[in-house]
C-alpha positions in Angstrom: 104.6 96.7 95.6 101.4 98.2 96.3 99.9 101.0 94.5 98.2 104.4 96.3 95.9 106.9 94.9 95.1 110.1 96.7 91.4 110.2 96.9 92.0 113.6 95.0 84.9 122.6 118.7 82.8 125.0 116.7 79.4 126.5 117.2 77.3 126.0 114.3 74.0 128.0 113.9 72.1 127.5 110.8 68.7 129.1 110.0 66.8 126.0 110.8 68.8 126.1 113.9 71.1 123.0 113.8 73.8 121.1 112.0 74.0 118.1 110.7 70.3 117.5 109.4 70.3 117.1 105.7 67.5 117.1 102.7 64.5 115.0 102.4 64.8 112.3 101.6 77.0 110.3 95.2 82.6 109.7 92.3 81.8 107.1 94.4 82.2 103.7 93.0 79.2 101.4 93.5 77.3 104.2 94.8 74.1 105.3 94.2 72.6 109.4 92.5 71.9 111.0 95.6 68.5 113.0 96.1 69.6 116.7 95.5 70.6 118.5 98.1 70.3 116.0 100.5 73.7 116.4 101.3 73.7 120.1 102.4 77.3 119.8 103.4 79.0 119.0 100.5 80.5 121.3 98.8 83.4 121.3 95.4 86.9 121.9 95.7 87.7 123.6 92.1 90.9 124.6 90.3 90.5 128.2 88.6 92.4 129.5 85.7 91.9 131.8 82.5 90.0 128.6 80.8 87.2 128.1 83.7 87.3 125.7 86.3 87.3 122.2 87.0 86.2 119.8 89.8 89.0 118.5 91.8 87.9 117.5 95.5 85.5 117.6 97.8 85.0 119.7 100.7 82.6 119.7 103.9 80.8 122.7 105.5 81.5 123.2 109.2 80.6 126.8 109.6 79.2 129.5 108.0 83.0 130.7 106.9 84.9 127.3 107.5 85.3 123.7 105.1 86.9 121.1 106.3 89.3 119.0 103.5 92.4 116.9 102.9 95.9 118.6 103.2 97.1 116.6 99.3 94.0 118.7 97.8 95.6 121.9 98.8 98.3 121.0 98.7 101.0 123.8 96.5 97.8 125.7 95.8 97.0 129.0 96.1 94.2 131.4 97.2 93.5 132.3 93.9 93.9 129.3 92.4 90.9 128.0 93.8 87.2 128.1 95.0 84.6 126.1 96.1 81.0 126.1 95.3 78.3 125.4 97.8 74.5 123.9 97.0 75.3 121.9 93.6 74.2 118.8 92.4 75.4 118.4 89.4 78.5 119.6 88.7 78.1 120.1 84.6 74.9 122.6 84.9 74.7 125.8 86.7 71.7 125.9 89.1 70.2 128.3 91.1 71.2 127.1 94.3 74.9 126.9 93.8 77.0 130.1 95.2 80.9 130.2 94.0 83.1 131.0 97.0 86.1 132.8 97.2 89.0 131.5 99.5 90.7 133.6 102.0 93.1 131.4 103.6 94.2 127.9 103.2 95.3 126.4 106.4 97.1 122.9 105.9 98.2 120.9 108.9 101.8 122.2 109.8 102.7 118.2 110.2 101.2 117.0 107.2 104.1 115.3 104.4 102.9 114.8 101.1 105.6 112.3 100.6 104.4 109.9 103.6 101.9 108.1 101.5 103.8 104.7 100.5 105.9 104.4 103.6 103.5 106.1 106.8 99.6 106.3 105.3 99.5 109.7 105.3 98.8 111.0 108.4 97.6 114.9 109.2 96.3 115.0 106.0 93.4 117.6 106.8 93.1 121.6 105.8 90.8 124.1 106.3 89.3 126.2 103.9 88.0 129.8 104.7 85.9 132.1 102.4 86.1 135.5 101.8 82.3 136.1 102.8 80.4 133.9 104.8 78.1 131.0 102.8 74.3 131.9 103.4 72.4 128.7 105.1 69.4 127.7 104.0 67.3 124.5 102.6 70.8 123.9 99.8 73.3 124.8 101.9 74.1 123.8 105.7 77.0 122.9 108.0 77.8 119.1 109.4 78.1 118.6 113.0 81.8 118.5 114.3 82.4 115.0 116.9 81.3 116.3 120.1 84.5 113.7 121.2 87.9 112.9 120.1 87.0 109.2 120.9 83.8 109.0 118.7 83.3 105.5 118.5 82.2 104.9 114.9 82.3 100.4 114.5 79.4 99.1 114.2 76.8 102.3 113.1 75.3 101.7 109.9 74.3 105.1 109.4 77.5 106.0 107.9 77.5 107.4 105.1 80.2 109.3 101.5 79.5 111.1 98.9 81.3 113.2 95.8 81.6 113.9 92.2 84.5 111.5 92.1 85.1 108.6 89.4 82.6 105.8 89.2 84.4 103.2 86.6 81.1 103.6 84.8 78.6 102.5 87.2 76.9 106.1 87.1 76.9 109.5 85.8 80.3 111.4 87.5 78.9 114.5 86.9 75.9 114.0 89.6 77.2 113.7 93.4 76.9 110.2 94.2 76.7 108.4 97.9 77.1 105.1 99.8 76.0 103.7 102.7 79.2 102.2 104.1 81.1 100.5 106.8 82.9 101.5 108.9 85.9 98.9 109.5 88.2 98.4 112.9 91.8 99.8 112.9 93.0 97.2 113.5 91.7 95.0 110.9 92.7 98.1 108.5 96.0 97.5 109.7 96.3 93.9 109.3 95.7 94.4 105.0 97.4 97.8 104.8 100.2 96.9 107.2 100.8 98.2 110.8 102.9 101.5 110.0 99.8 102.6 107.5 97.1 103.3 109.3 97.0 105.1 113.1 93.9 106.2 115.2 93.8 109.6 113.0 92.4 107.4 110.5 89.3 105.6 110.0 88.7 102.6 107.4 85.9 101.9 105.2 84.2 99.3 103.3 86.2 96.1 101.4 87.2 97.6 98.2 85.0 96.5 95.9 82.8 100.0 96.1 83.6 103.3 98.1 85.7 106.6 97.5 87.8 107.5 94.2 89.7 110.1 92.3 88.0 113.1 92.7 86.5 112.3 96.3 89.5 113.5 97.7 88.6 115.9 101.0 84.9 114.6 101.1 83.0 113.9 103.9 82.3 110.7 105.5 79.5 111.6 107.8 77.2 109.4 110.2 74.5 110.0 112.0 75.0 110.2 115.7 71.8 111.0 118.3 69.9 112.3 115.5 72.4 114.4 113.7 75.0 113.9 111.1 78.5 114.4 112.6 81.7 115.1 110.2 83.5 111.8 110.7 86.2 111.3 108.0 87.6 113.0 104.9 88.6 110.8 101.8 92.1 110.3 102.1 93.7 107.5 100.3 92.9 104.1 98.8 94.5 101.2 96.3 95.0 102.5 92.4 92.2 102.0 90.5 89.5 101.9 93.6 88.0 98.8 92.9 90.7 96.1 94.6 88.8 93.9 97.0 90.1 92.9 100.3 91.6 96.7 100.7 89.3 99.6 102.8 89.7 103.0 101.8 91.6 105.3 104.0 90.2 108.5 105.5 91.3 111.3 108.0 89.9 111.0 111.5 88.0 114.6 112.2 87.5 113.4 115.7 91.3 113.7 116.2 91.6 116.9 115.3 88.9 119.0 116.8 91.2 120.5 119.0 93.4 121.6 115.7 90.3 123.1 114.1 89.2 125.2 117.3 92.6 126.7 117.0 93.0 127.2 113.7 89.3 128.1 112.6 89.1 132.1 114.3 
């Protein structure tokens, strides 16, 4: 029996102008410390209580009041149970470019079923996250570009790209946001390891097990770069217990499907 771990259109205007153009120049097993802020996107999913708070998931900017992450991060959470903080590197230290968000809605895909995991791969497992007051863009903090397409073809472009604070089995330091350069694998390849009723065309696979997303990527982006621009292509969704089993790609949401869903539900 195999075993599953949760990998816990808009008009975007940022002051330079543009989306999807990131710095210079991430847990993710394998992975490599990404330049700071090179990512301008990311942003950290936290859990709040009386004690502090604590990294859970990742999260992608789409617009200035908007996030784009996985249903199972939110999922029995509350407004006030969490926030998300925009421009960090590293997630230990306080720097002067990270802003702590407020939410003001949580909006889960109404088909989403947390308990679909083992026996249909999840699917609909996307939220949106909306601030109280809207994140300031600048050289730290900017939006990805949303698929211009529901059929965004993404075999094949070795641009791709994930990052996240997520667990690293010791191959670097978990509290800096890591990334990988990674491919993207067929469907129906996917579906040939995973098994048929796993994976549909909501979801996109990547890499071959050995390196790619973990616990704590959860909602992260997989972006790639498209004419020039980084478009939002997946969120970390799902992947084999322990993240290191090799023959099996991890699973992730397919934004392209759903652009419709977020033009709706993003007002």
């Amino acid at each position: 029996m195999l075993a599953f771990a949760l990998l816990s259109v808009l008009a975007v205007q940022g002051v330079f102008g543009s989306c999807g153009q990131r710095g210079s120049s991430t847990r993710i097993v394998g992975g490599r410390e990404a330049d700071p802020h090179n990512w301008p996107w990311q942003a950290s999913l936290r859990s709040t209580s009386w004690f502090g708070s604590s990294h859970i998931c990742g999260a992608t900017i789409i617009s200035e009041r908007y996030l784009v992450t996985a249903s199972h991060c939110v999922d029995g959470s509350s407004t006030r149970s969490l926030t998300i903080v925009v421009g960090d590197h590293h997630k230990g230290n306080t720097q002067a470019s990270e802003v702590t968000h407020t939410l003001a809605r949580i909006v889960m895909h109404e088909l989403y079923d947390g308990n679909s995991l083992s026996t249909e791969g999840l699917p609909y497992d996307i939220a949106l996250l909306e601030v109280q007051s809207p994140m300031e863009f600048n050289e730290y903090v900017q939006p990805a570009c949303l698929p211009g397409s529901e059929n965004l073809d993404l075999v094949g472009n070795d641009d791709c790209w994930i990052t996240g604070w997520g667990l690293t089995k010791g191959s670097q330091d978990e509290n800096v946001l890591q990334e990988l350069n990674i491919e993207v694998r067929t469907n129906s390849d996917c579906a040939n390891i995973w098994g048929q009723e796993m994976i549909h065309d909501s979801h996109v696979c990547l890499g071959h097990g050995q390196t790619g997303a973990c616990n704590g990527d959860s909602g992260g982006p997989l972006v790639c770069r498209v004419n020039g621009r980084f478009v939002l292509a997946g969120a970390t969704s799902w992947g084999r217990s322990g993240c290191q089993t090799a023959g099996y790609p991890s699973v992730y949401t397919r934004v392209s499907k759903y652009i419709d869903w977020i033009a709706d539900n993003a007002n």
